[in-house]
Structures are given as structure tokens and as C-alpha cells.
N, C-alpha and C positions, 0 to 999 in steps of 0.2 A: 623402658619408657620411650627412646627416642626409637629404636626398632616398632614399638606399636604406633607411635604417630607418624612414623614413614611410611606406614603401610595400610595405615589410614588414607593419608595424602593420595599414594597410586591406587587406590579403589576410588576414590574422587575423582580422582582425573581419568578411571576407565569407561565412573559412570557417566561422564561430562560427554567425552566424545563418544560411546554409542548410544546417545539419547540426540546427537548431530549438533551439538553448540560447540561453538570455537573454546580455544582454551583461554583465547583472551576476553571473550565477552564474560568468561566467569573471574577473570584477576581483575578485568579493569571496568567490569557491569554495563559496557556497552552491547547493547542489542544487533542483532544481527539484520544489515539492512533489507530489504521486501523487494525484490527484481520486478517491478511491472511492465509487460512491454505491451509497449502502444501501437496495434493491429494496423492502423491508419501509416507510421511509421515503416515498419516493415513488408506491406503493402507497396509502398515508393522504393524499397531498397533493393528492388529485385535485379539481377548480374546480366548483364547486356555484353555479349558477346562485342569484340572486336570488329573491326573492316576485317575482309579478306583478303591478302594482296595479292596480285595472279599477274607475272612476270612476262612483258610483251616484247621481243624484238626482231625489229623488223627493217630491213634495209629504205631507209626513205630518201636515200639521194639519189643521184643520178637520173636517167629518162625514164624509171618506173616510179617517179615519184606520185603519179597522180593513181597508180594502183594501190600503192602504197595505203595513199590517202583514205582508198574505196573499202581495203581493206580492215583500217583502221575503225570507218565510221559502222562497221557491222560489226566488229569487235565491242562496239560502244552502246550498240544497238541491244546485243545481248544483254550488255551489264544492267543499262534502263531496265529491260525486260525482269530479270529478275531482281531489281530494288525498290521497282513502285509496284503499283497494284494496277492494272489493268483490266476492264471488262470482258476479260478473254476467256473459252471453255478449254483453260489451260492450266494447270495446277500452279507450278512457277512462275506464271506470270498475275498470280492473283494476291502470293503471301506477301508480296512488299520486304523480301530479304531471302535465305536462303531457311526453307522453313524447319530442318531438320536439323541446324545447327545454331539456335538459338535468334533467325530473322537475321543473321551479319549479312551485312552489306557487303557486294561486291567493287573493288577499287583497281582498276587497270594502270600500272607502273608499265613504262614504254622506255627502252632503250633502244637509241638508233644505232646500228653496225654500221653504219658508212658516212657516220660525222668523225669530222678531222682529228679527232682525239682518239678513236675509235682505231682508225684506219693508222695511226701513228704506233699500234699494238702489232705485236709479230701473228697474232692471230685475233682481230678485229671481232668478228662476232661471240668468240667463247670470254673474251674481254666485258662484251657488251653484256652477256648472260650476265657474269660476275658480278659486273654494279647491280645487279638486278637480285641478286644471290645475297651480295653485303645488304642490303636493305632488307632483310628478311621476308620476299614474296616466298609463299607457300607453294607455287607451283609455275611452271612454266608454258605460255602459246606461242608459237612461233613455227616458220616463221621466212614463209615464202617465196624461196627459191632452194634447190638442194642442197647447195653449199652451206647457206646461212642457216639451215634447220639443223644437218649433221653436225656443226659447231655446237651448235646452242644444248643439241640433246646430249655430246659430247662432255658438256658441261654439268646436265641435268645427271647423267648417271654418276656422275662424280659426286656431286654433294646428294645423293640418293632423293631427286626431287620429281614428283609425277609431270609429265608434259605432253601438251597435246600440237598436233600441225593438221591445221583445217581443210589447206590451200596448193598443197604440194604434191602432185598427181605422180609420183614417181615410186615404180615397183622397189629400186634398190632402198632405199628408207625399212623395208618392213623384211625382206628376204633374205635377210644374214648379210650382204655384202659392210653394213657398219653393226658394231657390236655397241648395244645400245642398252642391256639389258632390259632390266623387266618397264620400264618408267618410262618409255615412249609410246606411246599412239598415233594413229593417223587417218583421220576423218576423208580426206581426200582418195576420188577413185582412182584408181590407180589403171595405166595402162592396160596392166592384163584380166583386170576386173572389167574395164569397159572393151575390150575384143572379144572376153567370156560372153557376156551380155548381146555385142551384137550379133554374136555366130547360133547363139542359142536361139535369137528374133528369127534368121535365117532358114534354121531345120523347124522351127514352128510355122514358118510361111508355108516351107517344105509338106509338111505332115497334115497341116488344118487347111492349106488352100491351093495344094497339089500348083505350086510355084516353079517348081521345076528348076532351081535354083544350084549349079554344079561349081561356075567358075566365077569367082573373084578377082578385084584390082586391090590394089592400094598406088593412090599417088600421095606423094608430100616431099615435103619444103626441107631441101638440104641443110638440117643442121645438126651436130651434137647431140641433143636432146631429142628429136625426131627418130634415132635408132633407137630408143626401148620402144616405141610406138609401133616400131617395123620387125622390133622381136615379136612383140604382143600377137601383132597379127602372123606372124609365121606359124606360134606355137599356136595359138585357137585352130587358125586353117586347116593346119593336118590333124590336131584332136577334134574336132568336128567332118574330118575329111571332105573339104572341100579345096578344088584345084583351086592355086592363085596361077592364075594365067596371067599378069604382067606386074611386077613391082616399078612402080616410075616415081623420079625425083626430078626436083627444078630446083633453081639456085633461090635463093630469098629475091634477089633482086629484078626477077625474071618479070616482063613486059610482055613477053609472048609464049603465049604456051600452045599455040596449035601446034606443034608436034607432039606434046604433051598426049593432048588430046585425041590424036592420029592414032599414037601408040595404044591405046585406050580404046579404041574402037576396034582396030585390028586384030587385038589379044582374044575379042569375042567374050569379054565379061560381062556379066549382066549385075552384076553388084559392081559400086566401086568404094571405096574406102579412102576418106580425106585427111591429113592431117595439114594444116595449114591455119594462117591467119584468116579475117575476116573479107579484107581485101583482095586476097589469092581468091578465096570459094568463091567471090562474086565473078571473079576476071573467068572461072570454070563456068559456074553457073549459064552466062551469056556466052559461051565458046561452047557448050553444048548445044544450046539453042539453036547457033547456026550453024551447026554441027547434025542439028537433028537429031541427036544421040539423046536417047528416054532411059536410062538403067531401070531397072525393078528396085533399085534403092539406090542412095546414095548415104553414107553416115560416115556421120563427121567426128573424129573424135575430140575430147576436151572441153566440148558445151559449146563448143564455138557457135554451133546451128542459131544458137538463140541470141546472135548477136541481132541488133534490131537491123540494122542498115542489111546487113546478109539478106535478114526476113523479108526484107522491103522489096529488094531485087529480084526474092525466086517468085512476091508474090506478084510483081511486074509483069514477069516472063510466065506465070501461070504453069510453075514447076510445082509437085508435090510428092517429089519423091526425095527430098531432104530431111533427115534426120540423125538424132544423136541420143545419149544417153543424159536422160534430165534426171537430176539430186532435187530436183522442187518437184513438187504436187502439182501436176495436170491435167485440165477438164478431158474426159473423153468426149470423141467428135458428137457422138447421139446422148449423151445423157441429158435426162431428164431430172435427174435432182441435181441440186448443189451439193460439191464436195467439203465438207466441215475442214479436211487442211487444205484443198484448194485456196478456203476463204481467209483459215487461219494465215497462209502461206501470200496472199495480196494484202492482207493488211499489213504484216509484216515488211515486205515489200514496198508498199506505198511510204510508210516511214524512213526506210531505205533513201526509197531516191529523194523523197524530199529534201535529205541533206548530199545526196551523191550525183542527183540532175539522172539517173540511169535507175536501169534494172538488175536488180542484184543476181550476178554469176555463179557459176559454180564453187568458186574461189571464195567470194564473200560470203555467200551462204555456208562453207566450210567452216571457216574464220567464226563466222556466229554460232555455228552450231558448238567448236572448243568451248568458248566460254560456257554455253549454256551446260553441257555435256558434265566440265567442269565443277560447275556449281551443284548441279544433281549429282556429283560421286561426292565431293565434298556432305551435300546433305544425306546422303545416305552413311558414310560415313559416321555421319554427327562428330568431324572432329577434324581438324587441318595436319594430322601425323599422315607424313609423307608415304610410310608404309602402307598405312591404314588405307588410305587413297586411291595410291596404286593398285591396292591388290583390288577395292571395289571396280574399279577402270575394266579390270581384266574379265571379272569377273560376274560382272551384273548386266543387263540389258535397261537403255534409255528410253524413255517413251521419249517420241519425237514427233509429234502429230504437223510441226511443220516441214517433214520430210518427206518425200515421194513412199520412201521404204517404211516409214511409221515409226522407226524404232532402230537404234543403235546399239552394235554389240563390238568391240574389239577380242583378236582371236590373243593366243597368248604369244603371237610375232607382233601384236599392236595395230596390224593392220584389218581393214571392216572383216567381221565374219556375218553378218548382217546383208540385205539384199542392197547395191549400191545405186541401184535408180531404177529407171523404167526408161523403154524406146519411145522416143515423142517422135513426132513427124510432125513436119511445117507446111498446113496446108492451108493454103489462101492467107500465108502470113502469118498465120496461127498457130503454138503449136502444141499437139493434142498427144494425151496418151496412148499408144498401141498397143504395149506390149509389156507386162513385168513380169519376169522368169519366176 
């Protein structure tokens, strides 16, 4: 009898639970509650993605503090760009966040390398990185001069973190001399990218307007930093074969340069080649003039051309043979239509100097393009893993409608494999597109 009422009992309870009622609502006759969910409810509960935080440092003391600055506000410039909405015919400047990874907002974290706590470190800027690292930023920009970026990316491959340098024209960053592995990039052109650039302008003078163009100068301004400039131009010269008939330097502090000049005429170049500040090209500029000396070009490397007081001076002296390699969007001399990133590229611009009193350089337009650059591998991505990042960095092209080139690609050394500018020329002040290889 009690083996048949046990066996009763487990048929009970097998028919209980595959008919889906609990075993308690049948011992203790409680109903099994009703889950209603409220559409309105779930509707409001939707998952919002985090800030993004994207690791800045940058040297802001010292005598470059007001670059510093310039720098800064076109870093800031970007981040606006991509968190509000804008009336712009520009994808990322319309979604109001990063559209591919849930609209997050971009948040710029700034450590300075050369505040007193900083510089009290046996290695100041990989110090600076670190704060920036403990706080958990997802990625690294930075970060304006060579030393202070080799730190910082020194940093970056260590806790395997993507990073970009906008602003720092130097071939060693991308050519093996620092081992930085896969996680550096470098938006800025680089000396041997803008000697490519102008020697190619050169044989197209050559070929399309029968220019006649054989020998070369280069002068510039004695310093450290001035020799990758003087590599640049040796190795384009003889891979484009053309003689340099005079290499000439002046000390930084130099007041007079008619010998300079002298030697410049003598050599019989008809190009010359500038590397200098903005104050030296004008001290050239007028010592040509009364010199009488007309080269078939002159090009300036570093953007320097587009300094305004420069533009001011050749367009005084009614010189039009000043030019350089421009990272911005430039009208050409006869065109008849507006350029859509010409326009995009001034409005951007006019924001710019609103808060910088100037015209944004090559350097800052760098600096802006990281961040934006940034945010589009992040949304492409759809995800802030640092691998994931990296490899789209390497691996994808940027639309850049506010770039001269159109579009940004990094090679797998991090540095552009994408078109680095175009030749402008400064005529009547102005300066106009000629030439994009």
C-alpha cells in the first residue's frame, strides 16, 4: 500500500511540472504571478552608452605655451564637432555623438608634461601618459614635439592603447628608428612626404609647361631639427634627378643674409627651397627683391607659406612665386564653382580663430583631424577594445571632406599612405591650389 501511494505521489508531481505549474503553487494553492510589461516602461530603459575618454598630452609650459594653447582649442574643436549636431553636409558632424557606438560622447582628459610634478619624474612625459592611463582613457593624442610624442607612444604600446600625433612633421616617429609597434599613427606630414610632393610639382612643370627646371637650392635656419629637412631634400633630389646646386644655412639669430643670398644667385638655381621661421622668409623675401632675383619657384617647407604677415609681405613686394605644401582645401585661381570642402574647411576655420584670434595651421588642423579620425575608428569599430581600434586605424580609410586629400588612410608604419596635400602658391596674398600629385 505505501509503495502504491509513493508512486502515486511521483506521477503527481511529474504531471504537475510538465503541465509548467510550480510544485509550490500545488502544496500551498498559490497562483503563479502574470509578468506584464509596460511598453511605455521599456521604451525609457533603453542602455546609453558611456563618455569616451581620449588621453591628451601636451607640453604647455614654457615659450610654447601659446601654441600649446592653439593647439588645444582645435582638439576641442573636433570633440564639439562630433557631440552636437551641426548643419553641415558631413556625417559626423550631424549625429550629436559617435553614431556607430551607441551616440557616446567625446570627453578630452589633458595632462601636462612640463608642470612641476610632471618634470620632478625621471621621465616626465611617459609619467604624464600614466595619469592619463590610471584614469582609464581609451586611447591616446598627443602630442607636439618629438620627444614628448616618443614618450607618450612609448607608453601607449605598453598598456596596448591606440594613439594618434596630428602635429609632429618628423619622418623618424613612423620609419623604424622608435619601436612603437602596431598602436601609433601619424597624421602630420612628414618631411620626406612634403620633398616627395614638391619634386613631383617640379617634373610636372617639367613635362606639362616645358619649364626647364634642372637645378635646385635649399637654404635654412641652423638647427637640430632642420637636418631631417636637408635629408628629405637630398634623397627626393637625386630620386627625381635633379642637381642641388647650393645647400646654404644661417644661424637662427642671423640679421643679415645678403651673402646668403649672393651664394643663391651664384649657384644659378632656379628653384629654391626654404626651411625657416616666418620672420627669416620675409628678411629673404625683401633681399630678393633688391636682389632682383625671380626663382621659378620658391617652396617653403612646414606650411609656413600660409603664415598671414609672410602673405602680407610677398603681397607688398608683388612676389608670386611662394609656395608650399597645404593639408587644407584650396580655391583654385580660375574656378568657377565653390569648393563644398573648401567651404566645409572656412567654416571650420572661422570657429577656429574665433577662439584662437588666427588661422588654423597645419599643426592644428592635425591636432583636429586625431580627434575626429579617432572617433570614426572608434564608430566603426562600434566598441572602445583597444585591439579592435587599432587594427580599424590600420586598416580602413577616413572620409575627410575637410582635408585637401579628401580622405585618410594610415600605412601599417602608422604614417599617411593617403595623398598628404597639394602645392598652393601665394599669389597676390592669396593662396591657390596648383598642383595634387
Amino acid at each position: 500500500m505505501k509503495r502504491f501511494l509513493l508512486c502515486l505521489l511521483l506521477i503527481l508531481c511529474m504531471m504537475l511540472l510538465c503541465s509548467g505549474c510550480a510544485l509550490t503553487d500545488f502544496l500551498f494553492g498559490e497562483p503563479t504571478p502574470e509578468i506584464v510589461q509596460d511598453e511605455n516602461i521599456l521604451h525609457d530603459q533603453q542602455y546609453v552608452v558611456e563618455n569616451v575618454y581620449l588621453g591628451v598630452v601636451l607640453p604647455q609650459g614654457g615659450g610654447n605655451s601659446t601654441n600649446m594653447q592653439n593647439l588645444q582649442i582645435a582638439q576641442q574643436l573636433a570633440a564639439a564637432i562630433v557631440n552636437n549636431s551641426y548643419a553641415l553636409d558631413w556625417d559626423i558632424a550631424q549625429s550629436a555623438g559617435i553614431s556607430g557606438y551607441g551616440l557616446a560622447q567625446i570627453e578630452l582628459i589633458y595632462a601636462d608634461s612640463t608642470s612641476s610634478e610632471a618634470l620632478a619624474q625621471t621621465y616626465p612625459a611617459r609619467w604624464a601618459a600614466s595619469q592619463l592611463i590610471d584614469l582609464g582613457v581609451v586611447a591616446l593624442i598627443g602630442a607636439a614635439d618629438e620627444y614628448t610624442t616618443s614618450e607618450v607612444a612609448i607608453r601607449a604600446r605598453q598598456n596596448w592603447l591606440p594613439m594618434i600625433c596630428g602635429s609632429v612633421a618628423k619622418d623618424s616617429l613612423t620609419n623604424g628608428s622608435y619601436d612603437f609597434g602596431s598602436w601609433f599613427n601619424n597624421l602630420a606630414v612628414t618631411p620626406a612626404q612634403e620633398s616627395d610632393l614638391f619634386f613631383s610639382y617640379l617634373r610636372n612643370l617639367n613635362q606639362t609647361q616645358a619649364a626647364g627646371i634642372s637645378k635646385v637650392a635649399i637654404i635654412y635656419e641652423e638647427t637640430a631639427e632642420n637636418e631631417e629637412f636637408l635629408t628629405a631634400f637630398n634623397n627626393s633630389a637625386a630620386s627625381y634627378a635633379f642637381e642641388v646646386a647650393a645647400r646654404i644655412s644661417y644661424p637662427s639669430n642671423a640679421t643679415q643674409i645678403s651673402q646668403q643670398v649672393q651664394r643663391l644667385i651664384l649657384s644659378g638655381a632656379q628653384v629654391v627651397f626654404h626651411v625657416g621661421n616666418a620672420g627669416h622668409l620675409s628678411q629673404f623675401a625683401t633681399a630678393y627683391q633688391l636682389a632682383e632675383y625671380e626663382p621659378q619657384a620658391a617652396l617653403i617647407y612646414n606650411g609656413t607659406y600660409a603664415d598671414s604677415s609672410f602673405r602680407s609681405t610677398v603681397k607688398e613686394l608683388e612676389q608670386d612665386f611662394w609656395g608650399g605644401c597645404s593639408v587644407a582645401p584650396l580655391p583654385l585661381q580660375d574656378a568657377q564653382e565653390e569648393n563644398p570642402s573648401v567651404e566645409l574647411y572656412q567654416y571650420l576655420n572661422q570657429l577656429y580663430r574665433q577662439q584662437s584670434g588666427q588661422d588654423m595651421d597645419n599643426a592644428a588642423l592635425g591636432e583636429f583631424s586625431a580627434i575626429i579620425v579617432m572617433a570614426q575608428a572608434i564608430g566603426q569599430a562600434g566598441t572602445t577594445d583597444a585591439a579592435t581600434v587599432s587594427e580599424v586605424l590600420k586598416s580602413s580609410t577616413f572620409p575627410a571632406p575637410y582635408l585637401a586629400a579628401g580622405e585618410i588612410r594610415f600605412n601599417e608604419n602608422g604614417s599617411l599612405s593617403s595623398a598628404c596635400g597639394v602645392i598652393a602658391l601665394v599669389i597676390d596674398g592669396t593662396a591657390y591650389e596648383v598642383y595634387r600629385k
